[in-house]
C-alpha positions as CSV (number, residue, x, y, z in Angstrom):
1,X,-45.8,-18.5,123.7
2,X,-45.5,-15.4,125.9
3,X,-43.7,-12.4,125.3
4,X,-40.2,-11.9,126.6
5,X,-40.6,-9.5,129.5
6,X,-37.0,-7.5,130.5
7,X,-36.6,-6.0,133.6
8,X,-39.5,-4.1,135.3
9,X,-41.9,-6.1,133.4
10,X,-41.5,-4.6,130.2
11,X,-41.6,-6.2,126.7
12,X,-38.8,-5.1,124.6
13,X,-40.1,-2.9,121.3
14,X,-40.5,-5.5,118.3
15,X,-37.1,-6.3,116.3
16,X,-36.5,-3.6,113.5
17,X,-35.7,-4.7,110.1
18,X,-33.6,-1.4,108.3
19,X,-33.2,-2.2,104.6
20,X,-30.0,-2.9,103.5
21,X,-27.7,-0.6,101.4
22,X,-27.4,-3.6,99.2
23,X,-31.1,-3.6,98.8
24,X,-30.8,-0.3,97.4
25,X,-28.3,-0.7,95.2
26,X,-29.6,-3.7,93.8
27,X,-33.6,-1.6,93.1
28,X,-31.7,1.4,91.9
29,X,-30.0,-1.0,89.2
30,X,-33.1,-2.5,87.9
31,X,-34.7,1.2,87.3
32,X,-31.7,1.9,85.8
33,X,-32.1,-1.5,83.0
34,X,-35.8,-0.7,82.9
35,X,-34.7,2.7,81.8
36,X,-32.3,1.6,79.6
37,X,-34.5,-1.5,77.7
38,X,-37.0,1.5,77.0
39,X,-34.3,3.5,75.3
40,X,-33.1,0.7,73.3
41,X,-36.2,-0.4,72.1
42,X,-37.1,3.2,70.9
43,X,-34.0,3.4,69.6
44,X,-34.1,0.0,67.8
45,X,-37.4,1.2,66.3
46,X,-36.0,4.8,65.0
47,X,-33.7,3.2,63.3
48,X,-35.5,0.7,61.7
49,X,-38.4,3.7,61.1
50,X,-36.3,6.3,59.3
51,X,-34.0,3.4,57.6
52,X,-37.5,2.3,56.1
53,X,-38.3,5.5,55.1
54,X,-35.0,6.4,53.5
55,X,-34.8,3.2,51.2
56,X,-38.7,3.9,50.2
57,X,-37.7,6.7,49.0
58,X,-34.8,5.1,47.0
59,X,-37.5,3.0,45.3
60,X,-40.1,5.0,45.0
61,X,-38.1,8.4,43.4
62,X,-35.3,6.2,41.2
63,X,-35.8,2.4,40.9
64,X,-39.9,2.6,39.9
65,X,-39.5,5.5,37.5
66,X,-36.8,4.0,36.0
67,X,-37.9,0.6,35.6
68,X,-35.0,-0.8,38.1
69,X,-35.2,-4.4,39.8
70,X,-33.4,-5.4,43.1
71,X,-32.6,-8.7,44.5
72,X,-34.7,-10.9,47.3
73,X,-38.2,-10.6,48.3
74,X,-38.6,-6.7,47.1
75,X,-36.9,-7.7,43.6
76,X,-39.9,-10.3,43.6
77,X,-42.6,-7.4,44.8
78,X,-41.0,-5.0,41.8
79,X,-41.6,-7.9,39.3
80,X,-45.5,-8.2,40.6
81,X,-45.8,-4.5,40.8
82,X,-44.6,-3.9,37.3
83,X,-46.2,-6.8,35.7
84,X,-49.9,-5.6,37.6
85,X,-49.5,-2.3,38.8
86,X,-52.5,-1.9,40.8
87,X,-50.8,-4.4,43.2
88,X,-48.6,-2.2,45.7
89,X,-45.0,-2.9,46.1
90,X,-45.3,-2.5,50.0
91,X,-48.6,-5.1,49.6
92,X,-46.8,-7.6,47.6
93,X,-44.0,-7.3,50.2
94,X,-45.6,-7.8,53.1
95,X,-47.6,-10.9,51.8
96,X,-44.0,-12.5,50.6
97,X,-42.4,-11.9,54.0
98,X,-45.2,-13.2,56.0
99,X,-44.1,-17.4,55.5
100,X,-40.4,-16.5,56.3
101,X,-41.3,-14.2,59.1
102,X,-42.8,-17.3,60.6
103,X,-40.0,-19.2,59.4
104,X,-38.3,-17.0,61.9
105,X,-40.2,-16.7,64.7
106,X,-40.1,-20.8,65.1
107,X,-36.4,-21.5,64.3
108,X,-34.5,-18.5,64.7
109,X,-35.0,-15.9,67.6
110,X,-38.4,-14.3,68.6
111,X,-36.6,-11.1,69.9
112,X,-35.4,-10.6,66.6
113,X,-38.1,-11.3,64.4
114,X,-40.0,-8.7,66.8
115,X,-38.5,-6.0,65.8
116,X,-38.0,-7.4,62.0
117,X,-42.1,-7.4,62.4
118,X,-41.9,-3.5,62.5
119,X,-39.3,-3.0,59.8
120,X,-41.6,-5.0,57.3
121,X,-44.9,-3.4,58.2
122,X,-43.1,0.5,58.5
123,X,-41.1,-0.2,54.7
124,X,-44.3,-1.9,53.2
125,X,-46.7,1.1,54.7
126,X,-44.0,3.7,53.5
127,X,-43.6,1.8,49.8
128,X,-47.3,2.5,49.4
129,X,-48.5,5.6,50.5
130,X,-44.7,7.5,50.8
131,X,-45.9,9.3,47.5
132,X,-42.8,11.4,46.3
133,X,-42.2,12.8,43.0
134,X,-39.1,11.1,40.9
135,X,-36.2,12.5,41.4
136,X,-34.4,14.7,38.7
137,X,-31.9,12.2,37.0
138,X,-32.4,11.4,34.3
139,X,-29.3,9.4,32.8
140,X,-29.9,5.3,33.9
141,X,-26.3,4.9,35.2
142,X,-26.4,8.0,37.3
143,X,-29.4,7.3,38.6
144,X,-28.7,3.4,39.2
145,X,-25.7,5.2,41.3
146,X,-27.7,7.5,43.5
147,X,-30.3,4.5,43.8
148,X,-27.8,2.0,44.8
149,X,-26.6,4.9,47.8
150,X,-29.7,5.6,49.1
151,X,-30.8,2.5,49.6
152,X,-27.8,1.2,50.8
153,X,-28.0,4.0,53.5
154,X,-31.4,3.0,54.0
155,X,-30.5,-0.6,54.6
156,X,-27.5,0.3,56.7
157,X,-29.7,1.8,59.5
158,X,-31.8,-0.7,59.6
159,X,-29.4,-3.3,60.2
160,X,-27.4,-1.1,62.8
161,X,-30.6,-1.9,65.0
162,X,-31.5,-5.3,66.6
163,X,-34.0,-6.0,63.5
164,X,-34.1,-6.2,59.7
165,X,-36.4,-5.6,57.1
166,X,-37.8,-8.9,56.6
167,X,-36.9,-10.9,53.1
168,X,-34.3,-13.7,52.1
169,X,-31.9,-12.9,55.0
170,X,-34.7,-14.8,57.1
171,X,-34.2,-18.1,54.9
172,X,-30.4,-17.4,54.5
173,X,-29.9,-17.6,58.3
174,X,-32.4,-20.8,58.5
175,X,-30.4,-22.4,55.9
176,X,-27.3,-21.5,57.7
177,X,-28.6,-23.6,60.7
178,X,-30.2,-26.3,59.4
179,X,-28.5,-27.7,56.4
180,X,-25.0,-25.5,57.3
181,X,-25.6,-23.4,54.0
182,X,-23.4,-20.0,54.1
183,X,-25.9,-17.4,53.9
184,X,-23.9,-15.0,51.1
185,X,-24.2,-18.2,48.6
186,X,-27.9,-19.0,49.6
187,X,-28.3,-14.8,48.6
188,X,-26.3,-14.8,45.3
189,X,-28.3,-18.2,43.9
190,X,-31.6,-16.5,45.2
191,X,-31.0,-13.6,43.4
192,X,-29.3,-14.9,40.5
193,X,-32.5,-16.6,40.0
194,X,-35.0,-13.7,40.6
195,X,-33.2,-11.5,38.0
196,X,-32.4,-13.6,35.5
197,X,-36.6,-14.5,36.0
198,X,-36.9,-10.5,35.3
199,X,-34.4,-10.3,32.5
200,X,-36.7,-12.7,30.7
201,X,-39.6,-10.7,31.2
202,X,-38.2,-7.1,30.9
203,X,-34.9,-5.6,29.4
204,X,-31.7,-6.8,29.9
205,X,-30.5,-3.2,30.1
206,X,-32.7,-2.6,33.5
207,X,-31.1,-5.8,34.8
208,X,-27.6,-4.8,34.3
209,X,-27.9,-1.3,35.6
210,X,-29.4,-3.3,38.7
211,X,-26.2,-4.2,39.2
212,X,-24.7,-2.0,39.6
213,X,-27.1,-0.6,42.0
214,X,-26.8,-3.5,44.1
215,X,-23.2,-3.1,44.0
216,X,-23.2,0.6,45.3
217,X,-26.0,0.3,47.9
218,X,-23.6,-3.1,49.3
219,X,-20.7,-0.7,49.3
220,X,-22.3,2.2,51.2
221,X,-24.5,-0.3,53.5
222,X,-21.0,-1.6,54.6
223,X,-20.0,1.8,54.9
224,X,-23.3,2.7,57.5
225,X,-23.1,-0.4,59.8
226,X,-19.3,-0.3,60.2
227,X,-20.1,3.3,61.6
228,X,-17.3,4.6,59.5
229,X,-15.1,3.2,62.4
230,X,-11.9,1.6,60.3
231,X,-8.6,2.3,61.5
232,X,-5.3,1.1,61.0
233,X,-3.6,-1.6,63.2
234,X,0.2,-1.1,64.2
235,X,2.5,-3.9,65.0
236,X,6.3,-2.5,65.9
237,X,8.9,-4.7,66.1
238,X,11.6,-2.8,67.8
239,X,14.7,-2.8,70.1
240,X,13.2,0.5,71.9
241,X,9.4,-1.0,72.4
242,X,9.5,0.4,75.8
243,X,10.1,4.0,74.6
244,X,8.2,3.5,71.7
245,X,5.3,2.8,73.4
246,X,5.5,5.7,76.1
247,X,5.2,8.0,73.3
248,X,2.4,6.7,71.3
249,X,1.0,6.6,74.9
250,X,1.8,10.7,76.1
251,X,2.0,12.1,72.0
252,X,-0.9,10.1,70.5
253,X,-3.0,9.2,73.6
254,X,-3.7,5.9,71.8
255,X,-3.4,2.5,74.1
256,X,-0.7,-0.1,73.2
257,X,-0.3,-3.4,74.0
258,X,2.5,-5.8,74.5
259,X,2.9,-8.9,72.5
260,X,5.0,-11.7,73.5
261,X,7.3,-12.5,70.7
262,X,10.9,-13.9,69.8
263,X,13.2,-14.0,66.9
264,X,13.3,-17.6,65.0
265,X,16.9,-17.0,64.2
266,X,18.4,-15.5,66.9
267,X,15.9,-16.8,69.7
268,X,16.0,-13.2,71.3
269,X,12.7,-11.9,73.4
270,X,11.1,-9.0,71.9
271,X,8.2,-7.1,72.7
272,X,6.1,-6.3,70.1
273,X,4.2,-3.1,70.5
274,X,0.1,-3.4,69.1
275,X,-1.9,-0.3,68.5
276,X,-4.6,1.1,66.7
277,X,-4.7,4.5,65.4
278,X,-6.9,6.5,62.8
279,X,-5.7,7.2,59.1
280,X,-4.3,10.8,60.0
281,X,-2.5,9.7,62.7
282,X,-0.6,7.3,60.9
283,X,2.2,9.6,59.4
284,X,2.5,11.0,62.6
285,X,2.8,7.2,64.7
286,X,5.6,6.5,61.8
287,X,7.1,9.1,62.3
288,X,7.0,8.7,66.7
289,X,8.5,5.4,65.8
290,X,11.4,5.7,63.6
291,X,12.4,8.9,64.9
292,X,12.9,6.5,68.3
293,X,14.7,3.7,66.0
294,X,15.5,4.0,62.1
295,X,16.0,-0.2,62.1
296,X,11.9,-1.0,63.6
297,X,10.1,-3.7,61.7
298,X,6.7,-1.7,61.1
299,X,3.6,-4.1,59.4
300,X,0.0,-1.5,59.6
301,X,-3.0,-3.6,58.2
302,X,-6.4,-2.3,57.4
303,X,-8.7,-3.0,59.7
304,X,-13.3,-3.5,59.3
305,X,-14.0,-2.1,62.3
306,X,-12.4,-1.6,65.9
307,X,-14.9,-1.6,69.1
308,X,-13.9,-0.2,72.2
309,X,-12.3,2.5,74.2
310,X,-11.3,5.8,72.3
311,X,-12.2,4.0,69.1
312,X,-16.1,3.4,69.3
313,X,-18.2,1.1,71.6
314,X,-20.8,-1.9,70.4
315,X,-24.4,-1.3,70.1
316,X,-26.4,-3.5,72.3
317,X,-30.0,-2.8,71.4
């Protein structure tokens, strides 16, 4: 087929093809989540990295000089190590967790158990050759205490990343899916079982100040992955919610929302005013409030953990 020929017998210059601001947009978007995967996964695998590192030193400077246990598969490597102690904690760990990290890997997500890969092999390498000298505490309750916070601080980073550190979480999850098992009563029978196994075999002293260790590092764990974020929920009640609101809104700087609500009495339409504020704003809110109208119905509940603007924003490693 011949060219098309315009007039005086020329051909016209080949059709141009300019790329497309679109095009752009849509290239310069997938630099941008290339750039972003890379600093999540580095960022997943400091955290999981220097939480391994704190909780090794947790057992290696209190819990092994002092003869202390744990729960789940490092209560089980403490029991080996103290029972044959040319085994390794961080060996006997990482041969335990091998069957439920492929547990894992087949029934629960691959993404997951990725990283969870790295935060066995770091805490099992750092159990073993982090050597440190015990730390200077020498009464058992104390030092079950500052145990129970460092590794709970320890355990808290890790689980702040996409990851864990291996163990029964693995098989509490699997349970959970499979046979509909909640996961905090497959954990307390699991490590009801592993220290009453050590109580047998060691002191019943060691087991109770174990305890309390557990107890603290839970406490303090919650502590690290709720990012210290609780605040206090607001719900006003009030005839003035309209005014109300415009102040915690120019004197706070806090957002409010509007719920829908009526009397079951009277049948009257309210709005009911729903905010968030921190713990030293709170006198000050009460204060906005009933200084606007002494008769407002105030309820303020604790809250875990709020996510979002002004108040803190969800990790998405």
């Amino acid at each position: 087929m011949s060219p098309r020929v315009t007039e005086g017998g020329q051909a016209p210059p080949p059709p141009t093809h300019p790329q497309s601001p679109g095009r752009h947009r849509r290239a310069l978007a997938r630099l941008r989540r290339a750039g972003l995967t890379a600093r999540q996964v580095l960022a997943n695998l400091g955290l999981l990295a220097l939480g391994s590192a704190i909780y090794a030193v947790g057992v290696n400077g209190i819990m092994v000089p002092h003869g202390f246990f744990s729960g789940g598969v490092l209560g089980i490597s403490l029991i080996g190590h103290y029972l044959f102690p040319v085994l390794g904690i961080g060996l006997i760990n990482a041969v335990l967790n091998l069957p439920l990290y492929l547990l894992g890997w087949f029934h629960i997500s691959r993404r997951f158990m990725l990283y969870t890969a790295f935060g066995i092999a770091a805490f099992s390498f750092l159990a073993d050759w982090l050597k440190i000298s015990p730390l200077p505490v020498k009464d058992p309750l104390l030092a079950a205490v500052l145990a129970g916070i460092i590794c709970g601080l320890g355990s808290g980073i890790i689980l702040r990343s996409a990851g864990s550190g291996g163990g029964l979480d693995i098989l509490c999850v699997y349970l959970n899916k499979r046979l509909g098992l909640r996961p905090g009563v497959t954990s307390i029978l699991a490590n009801a079982v592993i220290l009453s196994f050590a109580a047998l075999l060691f002191s019943l002293d060691k087991i109770l100040y174990t305890l309390i260790l557990v107890f603290t590092a839970a406490k303090v764990m919650d502590a690290v992955i709720t990012g210290f974020n609780q605040r206090k929920s607001i719900l006003i009640v009030s005839d003035r919610s309209q005014e109300i609101a415009q102040a915690i809104l120019t004197q706070l700087h806090r957002g409010v929302t509007f719920l829908q609500g009526a009397g079951a009495y009277t049948g009257q339409q309210k709005q009911v005013i729903l905010s968030v504020v921190t713990l030293t704003e709170l006198a000050r809110v009460k204060e906005l409030i009933f200084g606007l109208d002494s008769r407002a119905f105030v309820i303020i509940n604790d809250t875990l953990e709020v996510l979002g603007k002004w108040h803190g924003q969800r990790k998405i490693w």
